[in-house]
TORTORLO-640049 format. One line per field, with one value per residue (C-alpha): residue number from 1; residue in one letter; x, y, z. Coordinates in Angstrom, 2 decimals. Example, Ala and Ser with C-alpha at 12.3 -4.5 7.8 and 13.67 -1.06 7.14 Angstrom:
2
nr 1 | 2
rest A | S
px 12.30 | 13.67
py -4.50 | -1.06
pz 7.80 | 7.14
END
This chain:
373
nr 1 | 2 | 3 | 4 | 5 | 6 | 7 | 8 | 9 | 10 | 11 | 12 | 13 | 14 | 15 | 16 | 17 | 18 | 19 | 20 | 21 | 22 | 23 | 24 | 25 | 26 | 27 | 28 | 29 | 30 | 31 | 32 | 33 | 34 | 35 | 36 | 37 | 38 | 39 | 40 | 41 | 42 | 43 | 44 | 45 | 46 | 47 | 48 | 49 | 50 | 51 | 52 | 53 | 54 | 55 | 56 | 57 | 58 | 59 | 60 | 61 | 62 | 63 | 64 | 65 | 66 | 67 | 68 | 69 | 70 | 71 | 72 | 73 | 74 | 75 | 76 | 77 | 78 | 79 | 80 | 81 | 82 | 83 | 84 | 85 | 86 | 87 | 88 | 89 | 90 | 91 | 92 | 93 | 94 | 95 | 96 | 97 | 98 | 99 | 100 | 101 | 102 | 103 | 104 | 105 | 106 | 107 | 108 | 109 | 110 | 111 | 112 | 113 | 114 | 115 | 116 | 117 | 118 | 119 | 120 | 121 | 122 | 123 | 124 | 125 | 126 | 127 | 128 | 129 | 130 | 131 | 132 | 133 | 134 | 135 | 136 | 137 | 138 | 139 | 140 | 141 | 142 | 143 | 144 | 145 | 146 | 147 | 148 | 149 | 150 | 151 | 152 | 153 | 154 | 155 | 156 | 157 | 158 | 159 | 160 | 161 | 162 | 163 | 164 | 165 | 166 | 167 | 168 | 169 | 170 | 171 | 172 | 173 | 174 | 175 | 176 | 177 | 178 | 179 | 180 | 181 | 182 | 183 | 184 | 185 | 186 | 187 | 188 | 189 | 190 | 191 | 192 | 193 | 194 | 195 | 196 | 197 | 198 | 199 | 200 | 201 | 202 | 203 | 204 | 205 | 206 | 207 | 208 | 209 | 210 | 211 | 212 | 213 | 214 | 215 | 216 | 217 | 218 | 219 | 220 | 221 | 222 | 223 | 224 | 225 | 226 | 227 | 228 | 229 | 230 | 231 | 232 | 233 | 234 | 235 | 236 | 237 | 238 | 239 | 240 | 241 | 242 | 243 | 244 | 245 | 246 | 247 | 248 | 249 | 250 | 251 | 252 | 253 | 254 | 255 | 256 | 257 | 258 | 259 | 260 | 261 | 262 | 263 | 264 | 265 | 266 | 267 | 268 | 269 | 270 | 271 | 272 | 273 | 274 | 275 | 276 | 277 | 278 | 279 | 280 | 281 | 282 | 283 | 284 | 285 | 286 | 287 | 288 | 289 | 290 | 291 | 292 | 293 | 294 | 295 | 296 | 297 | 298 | 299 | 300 | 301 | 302 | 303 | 304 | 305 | 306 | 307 | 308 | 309 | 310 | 311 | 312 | 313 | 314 | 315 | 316 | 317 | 318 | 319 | 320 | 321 | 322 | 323 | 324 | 325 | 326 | 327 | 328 | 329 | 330 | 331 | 332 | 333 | 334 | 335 | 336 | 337 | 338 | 339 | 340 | 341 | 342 | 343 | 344 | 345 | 346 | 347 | 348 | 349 | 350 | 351 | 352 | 353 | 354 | 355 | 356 | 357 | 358 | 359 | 360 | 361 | 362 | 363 | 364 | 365 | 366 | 367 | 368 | 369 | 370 | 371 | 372 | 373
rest X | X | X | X | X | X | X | X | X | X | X | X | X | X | X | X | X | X | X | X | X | X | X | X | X | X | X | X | X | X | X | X | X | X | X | X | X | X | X | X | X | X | X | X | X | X | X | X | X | X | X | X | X | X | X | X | X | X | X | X | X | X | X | X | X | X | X | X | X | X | X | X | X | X | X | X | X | X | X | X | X | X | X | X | X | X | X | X | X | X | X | X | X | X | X | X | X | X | X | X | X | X | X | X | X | X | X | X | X | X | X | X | X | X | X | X | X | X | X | X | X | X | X | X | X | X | X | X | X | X | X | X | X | X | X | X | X | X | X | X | X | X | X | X | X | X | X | X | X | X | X | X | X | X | X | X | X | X | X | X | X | X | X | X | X | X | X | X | X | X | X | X | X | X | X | X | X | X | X | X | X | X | X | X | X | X | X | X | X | X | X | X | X | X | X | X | X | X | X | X | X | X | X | X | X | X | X | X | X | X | X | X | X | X | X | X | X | X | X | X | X | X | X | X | X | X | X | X | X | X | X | X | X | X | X | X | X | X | X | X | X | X | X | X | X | X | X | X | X | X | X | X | X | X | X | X | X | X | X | X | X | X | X | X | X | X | X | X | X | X | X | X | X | X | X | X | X | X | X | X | X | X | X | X | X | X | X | X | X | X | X | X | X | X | X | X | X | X | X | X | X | X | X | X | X | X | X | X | X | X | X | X | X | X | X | X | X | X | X | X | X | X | X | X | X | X | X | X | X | X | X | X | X | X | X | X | X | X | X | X | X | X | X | X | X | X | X | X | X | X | X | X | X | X | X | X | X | X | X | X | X | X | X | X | X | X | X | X | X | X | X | X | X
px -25.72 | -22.94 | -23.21 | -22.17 | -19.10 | -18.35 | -17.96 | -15.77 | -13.86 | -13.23 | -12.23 | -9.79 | -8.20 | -8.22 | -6.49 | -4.06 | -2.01 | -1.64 | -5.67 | -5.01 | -5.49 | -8.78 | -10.45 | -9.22 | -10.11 | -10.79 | -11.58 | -8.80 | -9.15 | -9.40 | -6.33 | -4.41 | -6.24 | -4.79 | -1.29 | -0.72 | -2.45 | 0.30 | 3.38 | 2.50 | 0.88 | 3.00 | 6.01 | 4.44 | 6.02 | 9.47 | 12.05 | 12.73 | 8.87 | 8.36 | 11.51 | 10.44 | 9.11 | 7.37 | 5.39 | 8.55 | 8.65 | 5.70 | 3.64 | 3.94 | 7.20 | 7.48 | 5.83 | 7.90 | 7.34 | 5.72 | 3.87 | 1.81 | 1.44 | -0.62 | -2.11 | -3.44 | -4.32 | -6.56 | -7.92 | -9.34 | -11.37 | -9.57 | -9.99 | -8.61 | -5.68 | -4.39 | -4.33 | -2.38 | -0.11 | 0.32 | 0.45 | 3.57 | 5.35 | 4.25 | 4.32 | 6.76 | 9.07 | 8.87 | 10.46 | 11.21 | 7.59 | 9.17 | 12.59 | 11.46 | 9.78 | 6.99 | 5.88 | 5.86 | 3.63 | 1.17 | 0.40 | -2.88 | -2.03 | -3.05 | -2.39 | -0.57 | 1.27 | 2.61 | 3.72 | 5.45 | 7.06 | 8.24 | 10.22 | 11.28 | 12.45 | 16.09 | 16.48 | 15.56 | 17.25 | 17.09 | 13.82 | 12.54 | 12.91 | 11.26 | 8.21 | 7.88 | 7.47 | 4.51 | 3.08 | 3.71 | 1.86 | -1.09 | -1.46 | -1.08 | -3.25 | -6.01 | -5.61 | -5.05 | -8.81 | -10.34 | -8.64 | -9.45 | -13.17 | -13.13 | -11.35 | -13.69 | -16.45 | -14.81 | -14.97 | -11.36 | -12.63 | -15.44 | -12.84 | -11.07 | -12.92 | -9.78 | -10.25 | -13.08 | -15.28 | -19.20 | -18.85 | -17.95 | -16.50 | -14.00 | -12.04 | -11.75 | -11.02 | -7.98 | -6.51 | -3.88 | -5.42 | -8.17 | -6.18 | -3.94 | -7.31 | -8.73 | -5.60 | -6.80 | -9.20 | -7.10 | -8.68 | -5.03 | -7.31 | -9.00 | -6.55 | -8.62 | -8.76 | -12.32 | -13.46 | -15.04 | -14.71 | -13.99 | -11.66 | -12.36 | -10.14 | -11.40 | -12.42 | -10.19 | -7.06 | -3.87 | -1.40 | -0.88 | -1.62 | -1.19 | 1.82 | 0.80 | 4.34 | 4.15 | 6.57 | 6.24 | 8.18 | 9.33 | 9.85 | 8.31 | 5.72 | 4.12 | 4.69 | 0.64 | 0.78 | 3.81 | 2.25 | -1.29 | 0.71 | 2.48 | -0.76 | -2.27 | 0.52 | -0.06 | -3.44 | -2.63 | 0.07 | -2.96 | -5.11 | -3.79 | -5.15 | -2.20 | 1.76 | 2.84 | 5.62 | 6.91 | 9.86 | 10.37 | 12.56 | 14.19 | 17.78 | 18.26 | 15.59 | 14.77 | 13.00 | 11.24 | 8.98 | 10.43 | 8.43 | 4.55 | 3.15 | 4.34 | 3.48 | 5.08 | 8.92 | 8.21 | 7.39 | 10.33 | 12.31 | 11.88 | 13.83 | 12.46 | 14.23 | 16.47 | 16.58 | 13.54 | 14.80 | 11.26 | 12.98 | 15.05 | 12.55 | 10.47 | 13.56 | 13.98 | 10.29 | 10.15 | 13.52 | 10.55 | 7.96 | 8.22 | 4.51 | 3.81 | -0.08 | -0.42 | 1.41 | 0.03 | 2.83 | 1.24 | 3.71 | 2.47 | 4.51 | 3.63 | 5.97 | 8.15 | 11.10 | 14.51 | 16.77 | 15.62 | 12.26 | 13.29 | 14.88 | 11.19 | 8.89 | 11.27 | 10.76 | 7.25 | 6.92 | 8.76 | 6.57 | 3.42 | 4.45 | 5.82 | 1.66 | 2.20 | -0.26 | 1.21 | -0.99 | 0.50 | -1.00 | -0.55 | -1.61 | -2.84 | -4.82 | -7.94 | -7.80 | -7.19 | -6.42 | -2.45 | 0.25 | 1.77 | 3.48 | 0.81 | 2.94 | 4.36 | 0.97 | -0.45 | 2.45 | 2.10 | -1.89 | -1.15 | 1.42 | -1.40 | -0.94 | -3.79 | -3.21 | -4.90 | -5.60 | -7.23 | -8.63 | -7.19 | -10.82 | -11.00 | -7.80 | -8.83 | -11.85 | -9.62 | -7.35 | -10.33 | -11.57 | -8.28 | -8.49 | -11.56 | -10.28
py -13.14 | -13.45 | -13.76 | -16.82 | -14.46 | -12.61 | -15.71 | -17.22 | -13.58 | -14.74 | -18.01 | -16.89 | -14.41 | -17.12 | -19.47 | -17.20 | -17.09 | -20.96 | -20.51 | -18.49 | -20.94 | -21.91 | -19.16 | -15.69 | -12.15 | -9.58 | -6.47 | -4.41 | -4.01 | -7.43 | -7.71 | -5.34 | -7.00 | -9.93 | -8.79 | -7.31 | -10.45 | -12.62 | -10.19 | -10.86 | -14.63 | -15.73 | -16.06 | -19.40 | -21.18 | -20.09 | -17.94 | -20.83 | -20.89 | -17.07 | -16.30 | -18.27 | -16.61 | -19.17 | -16.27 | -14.72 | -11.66 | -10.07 | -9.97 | -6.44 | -5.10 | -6.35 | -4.36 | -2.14 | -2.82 | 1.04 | 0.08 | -2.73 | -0.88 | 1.90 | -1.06 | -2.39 | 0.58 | 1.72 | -1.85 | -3.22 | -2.29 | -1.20 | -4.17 | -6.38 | -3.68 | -4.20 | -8.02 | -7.81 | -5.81 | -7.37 | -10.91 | -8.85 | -8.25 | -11.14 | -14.13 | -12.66 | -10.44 | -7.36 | -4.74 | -2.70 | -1.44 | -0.02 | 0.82 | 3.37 | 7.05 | 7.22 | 3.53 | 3.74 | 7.17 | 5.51 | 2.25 | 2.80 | 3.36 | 1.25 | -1.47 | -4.03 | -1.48 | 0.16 | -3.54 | -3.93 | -0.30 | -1.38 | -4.17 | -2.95 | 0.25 | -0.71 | -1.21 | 2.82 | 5.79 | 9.70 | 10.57 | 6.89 | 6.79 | 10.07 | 8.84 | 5.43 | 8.50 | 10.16 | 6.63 | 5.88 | 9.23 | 8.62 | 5.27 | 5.93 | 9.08 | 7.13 | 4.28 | 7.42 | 8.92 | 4.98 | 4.55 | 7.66 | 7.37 | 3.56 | 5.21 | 8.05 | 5.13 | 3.34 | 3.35 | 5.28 | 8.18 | 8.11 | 9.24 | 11.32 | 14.51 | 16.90 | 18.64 | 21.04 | 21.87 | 22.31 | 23.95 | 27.30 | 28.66 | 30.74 | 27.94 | 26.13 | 29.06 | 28.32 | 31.81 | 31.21 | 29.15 | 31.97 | 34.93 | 33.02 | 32.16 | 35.40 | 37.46 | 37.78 | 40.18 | 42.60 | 45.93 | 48.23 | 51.54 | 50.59 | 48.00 | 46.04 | 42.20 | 41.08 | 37.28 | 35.69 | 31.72 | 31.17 | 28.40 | 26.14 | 23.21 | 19.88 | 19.03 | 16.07 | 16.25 | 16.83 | 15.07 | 11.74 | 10.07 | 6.64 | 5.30 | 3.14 | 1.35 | -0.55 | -2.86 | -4.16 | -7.32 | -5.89 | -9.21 | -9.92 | -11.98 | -8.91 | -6.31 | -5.76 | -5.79 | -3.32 | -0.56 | -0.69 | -0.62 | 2.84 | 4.46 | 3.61 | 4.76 | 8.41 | 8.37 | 7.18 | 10.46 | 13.09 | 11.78 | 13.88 | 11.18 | 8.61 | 8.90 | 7.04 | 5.22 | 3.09 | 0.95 | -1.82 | -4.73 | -8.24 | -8.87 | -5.10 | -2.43 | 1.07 | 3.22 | 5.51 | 7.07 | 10.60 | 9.74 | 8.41 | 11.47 | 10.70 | 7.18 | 8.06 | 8.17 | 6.01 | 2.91 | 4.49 | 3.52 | 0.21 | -2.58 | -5.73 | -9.54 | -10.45 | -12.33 | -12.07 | -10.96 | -10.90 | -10.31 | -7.76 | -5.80 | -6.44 | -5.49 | -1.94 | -1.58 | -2.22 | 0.53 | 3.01 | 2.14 | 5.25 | 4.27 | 0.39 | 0.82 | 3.59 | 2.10 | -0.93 | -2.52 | -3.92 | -6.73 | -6.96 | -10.25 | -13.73 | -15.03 | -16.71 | -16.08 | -16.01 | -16.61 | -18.13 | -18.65 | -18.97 | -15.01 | -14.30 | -15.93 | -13.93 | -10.61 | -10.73 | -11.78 | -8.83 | -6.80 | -8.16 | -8.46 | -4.36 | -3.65 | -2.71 | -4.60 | -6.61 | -7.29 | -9.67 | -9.02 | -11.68 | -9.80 | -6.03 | -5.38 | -5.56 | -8.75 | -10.39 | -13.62 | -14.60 | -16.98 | -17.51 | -19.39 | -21.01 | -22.37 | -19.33 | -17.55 | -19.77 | -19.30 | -15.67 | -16.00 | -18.17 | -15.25 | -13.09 | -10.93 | -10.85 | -12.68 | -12.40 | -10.81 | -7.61 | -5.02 | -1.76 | -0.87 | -3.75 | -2.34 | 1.32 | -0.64 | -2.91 | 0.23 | 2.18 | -0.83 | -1.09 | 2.51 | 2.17 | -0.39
pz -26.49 | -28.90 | -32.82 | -34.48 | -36.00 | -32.68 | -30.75 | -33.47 | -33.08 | -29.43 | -30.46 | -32.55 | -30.18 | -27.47 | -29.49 | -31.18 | -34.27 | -34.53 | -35.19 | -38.17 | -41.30 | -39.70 | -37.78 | -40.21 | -38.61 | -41.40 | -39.05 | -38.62 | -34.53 | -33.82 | -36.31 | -33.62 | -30.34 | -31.93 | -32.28 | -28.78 | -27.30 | -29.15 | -28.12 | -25.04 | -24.54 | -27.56 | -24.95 | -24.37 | -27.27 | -26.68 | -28.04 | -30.89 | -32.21 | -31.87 | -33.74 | -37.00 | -39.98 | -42.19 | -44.29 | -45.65 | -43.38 | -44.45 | -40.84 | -39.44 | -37.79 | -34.22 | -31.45 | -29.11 | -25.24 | -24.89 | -28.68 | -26.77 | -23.68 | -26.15 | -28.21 | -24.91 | -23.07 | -26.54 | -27.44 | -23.85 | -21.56 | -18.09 | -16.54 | -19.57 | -19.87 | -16.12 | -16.51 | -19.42 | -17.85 | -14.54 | -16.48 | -18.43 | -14.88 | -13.35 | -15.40 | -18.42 | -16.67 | -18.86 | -16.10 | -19.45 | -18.45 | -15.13 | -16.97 | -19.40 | -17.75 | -20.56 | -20.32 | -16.66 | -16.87 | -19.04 | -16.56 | -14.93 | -11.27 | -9.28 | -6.12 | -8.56 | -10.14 | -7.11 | -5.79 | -8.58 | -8.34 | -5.02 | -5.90 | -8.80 | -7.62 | -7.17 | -11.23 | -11.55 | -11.32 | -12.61 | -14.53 | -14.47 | -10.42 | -10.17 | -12.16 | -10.23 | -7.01 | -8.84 | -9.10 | -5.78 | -4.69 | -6.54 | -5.51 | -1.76 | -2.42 | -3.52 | -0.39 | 1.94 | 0.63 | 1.14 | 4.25 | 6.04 | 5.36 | 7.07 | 10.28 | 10.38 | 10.26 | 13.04 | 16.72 | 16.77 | 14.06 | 17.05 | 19.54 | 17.51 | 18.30 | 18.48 | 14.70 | 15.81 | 18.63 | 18.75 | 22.31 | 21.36 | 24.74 | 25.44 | 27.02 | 23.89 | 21.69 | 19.28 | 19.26 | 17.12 | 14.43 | 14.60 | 13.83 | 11.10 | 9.27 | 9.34 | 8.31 | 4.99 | 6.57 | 8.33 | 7.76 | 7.40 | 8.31 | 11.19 | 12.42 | 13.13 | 12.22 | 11.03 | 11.93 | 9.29 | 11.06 | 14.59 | 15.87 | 18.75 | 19.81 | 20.35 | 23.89 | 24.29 | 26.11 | 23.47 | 26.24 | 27.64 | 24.34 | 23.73 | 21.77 | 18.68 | 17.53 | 14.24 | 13.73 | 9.95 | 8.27 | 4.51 | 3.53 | -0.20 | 0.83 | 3.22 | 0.54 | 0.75 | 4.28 | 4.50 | 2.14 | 4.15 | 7.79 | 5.60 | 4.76 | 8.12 | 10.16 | 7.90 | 8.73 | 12.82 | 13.03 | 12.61 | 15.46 | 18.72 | 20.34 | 19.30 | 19.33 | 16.18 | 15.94 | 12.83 | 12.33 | 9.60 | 9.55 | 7.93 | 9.87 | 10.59 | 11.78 | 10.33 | 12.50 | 10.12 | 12.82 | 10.86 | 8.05 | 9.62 | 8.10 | 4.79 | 3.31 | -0.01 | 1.60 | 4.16 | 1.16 | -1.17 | 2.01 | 2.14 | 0.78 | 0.45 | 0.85 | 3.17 | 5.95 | 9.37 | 12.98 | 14.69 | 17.87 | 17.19 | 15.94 | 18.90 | 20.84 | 19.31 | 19.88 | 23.30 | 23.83 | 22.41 | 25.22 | 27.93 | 29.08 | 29.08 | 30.20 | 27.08 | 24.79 | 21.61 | 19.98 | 16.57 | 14.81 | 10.99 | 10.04 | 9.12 | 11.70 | 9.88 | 12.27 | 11.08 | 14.20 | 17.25 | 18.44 | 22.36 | 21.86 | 20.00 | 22.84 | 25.44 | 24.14 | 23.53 | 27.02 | 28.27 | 26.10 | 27.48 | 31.35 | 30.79 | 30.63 | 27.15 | 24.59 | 21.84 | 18.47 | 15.95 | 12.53 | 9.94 | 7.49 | 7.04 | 4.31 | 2.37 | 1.88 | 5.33 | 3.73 | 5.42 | 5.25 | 8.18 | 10.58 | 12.78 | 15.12 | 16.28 | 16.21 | 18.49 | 20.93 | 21.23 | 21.52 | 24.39 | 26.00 | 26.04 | 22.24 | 20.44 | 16.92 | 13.68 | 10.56 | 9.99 | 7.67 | 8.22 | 9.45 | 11.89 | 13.06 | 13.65 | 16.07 | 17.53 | 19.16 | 19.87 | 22.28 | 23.43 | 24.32 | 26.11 | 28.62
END
């Protein structure tokens, strides 16, 4: 429960400078929480108000952008810290914090930050550009670690039995990946080669896998979406079991198949805005089926087509009558929670794709089912 003097502390900082005759802080810390809160929240007067100096210039110099980015990161708890700073790149606009290499290296990576990395990556070049990458990594590092563990957990990490065998038999001996991890104990005199581990493959079949095609809308309001369909698509291309393929889209189409084993280039790739061609997409994507009855075509848009609807209906009924399945994700994340166009959704659930939202883990079950069939 709060003292009488720490909740008139709070009070004070809540209310800000124009508080200050009435509600005085005398601790130095709360005199500096005070400050950054105001460089920040004190925006909200306008330039005209903020710019006045009725006590004669004797306040403290003005703080630096990478000044309050210290002062915040030292003050506030981590939680406080990151809503101050995505309030500064939300609400306030301070991109200086993604325009300067030490400022940007001092942000606590996280998913806001590397949103906000993503559409801001077009203002950076050189060193800055470089360090917006290292954020990027660590980010996607951290999702990769999360997202792996809810696959494994899934009915698809079930299938995927291809990384090891139990049934040591000569049949599934890996020869090759044998002798490569055992080189270390060559013995030169003897020549001989000693085996510390043996390898056995996995027992499933390595061809004839089926072909997982993500098609993913970069348009601004999917940015969440787009960097979970990345990560997943990383995590997809090391299951034998699936053939990933990934393209992304607004008016034009970018296959980045190339990249589905590296989430880090595949999101410095994108480019977000811009018009929606659904259909086109879909288009490209169905040149890229070679096996309808193996092959999942998984849309993550919120269907807000750009161009026709009639050319969007068509395709994903050539899709669907090919054998191939078609999934329409309206949003692909954590979250689940979409905006879309409902319209369209329902139209496509009544040609026979399945709609909806998923977690990336609901996902990984959803194929695996779909696999079963």
């Amino acid at each position: 429960m709060l003292t009488d003097g720490a909740a008139l502390n709070r009070w004070r900082l809540i209310l800000g400078e124009n508080a200050g005759q009435q509600l005085s802080l005398n601790d130095g810390r709360l005199m500096r929480m005070d400050r950054a809160l105001e460089f920040l929240y004190g925006r909200e007067a306008g330039q005209d108000v903020r710019e006045r100096d009725p006590q004669g210039g004797h306040e403290a110099s003005q703080l630096t952008v990478a000044q309050w980015l210290n002062e915040v990161r030292v003050l506030f708890p981590q939680e406080t810290a990151e809503v101050l700073q995505r309030h500064a790149l939300d609400r306030y606009q301070l991109t200086e914090l993604l325009t300067d290499r030490e400022i940007l290296e001092k942000m606590e990576p996280n998913q806001a930050l590397l949103e906000t990395v993503l559409s801001l990556k077009h203002m950076m070049k050189g060193p800055v550009l470089d360090a917006a990458r290292r954020v990027v990594a660590r980010v996607v590092a951290q999702l990769m670690e999360k997202m792996q563990n809810d696959v494994r957990r899934s009915a698809l990490g079930k299938l995927d039995r291809t990384s090891r065998s139990s049934v040591r038999s000569l049949r599934n001996l890996d020869i090759q990946r044998t002798i490569r991890k055992n080189l270390a104990h060559y013995d030169r005199e003897s020549r001989r080669l000693m085996l510390e581990q043996v390898y056995f493959n996995g027992r499933i079949k390595r061809y004839n896998p089926w072909r997982v095609i993500l098609a993913v809308d970069e348009s601004g309001s999917m940015l969440s979406s787009v960097i979970h369909s990345a990560v997943m698509a990383g995590i997809f291309a090391k299951l034998p079991m699936l053939d990933t393929r990934m393209v992304i889209f607004d008016t034009a189409v970018v296959d980045l198949s190339g990249y589905v084993d590296d989430p880090v280039e595949a999101l410095m790739s994108i480019q977000l805005g811009g018009g929606t061609d659904i259909a086109g997409a879909l288009r490209y994507c169905e040149s890229l089926i070679t096996a309808p009855h193996r092959t999942m075509v998984v849309l993550v848009s919120d269907l807000c087509e750009g161009n026709s609807r009639h050319n969007l209906f068509g395709v994903c009924h050539d899709i669907l009558e090919s054998g191939a399945k078609l999934i329409a994700l309206t949003a692909l994340d954590e979250n689940a929670a979409p905006a879309y166009d409902r319209a369209t959704a329902q139209a496509l659930a009544g040609l026979g794709a399945h709609v909806g939202a998923m977690t990336p883990a609901k996902l990984a079950d959803f194929m695996a089912n779909v696999m079963r069939e």
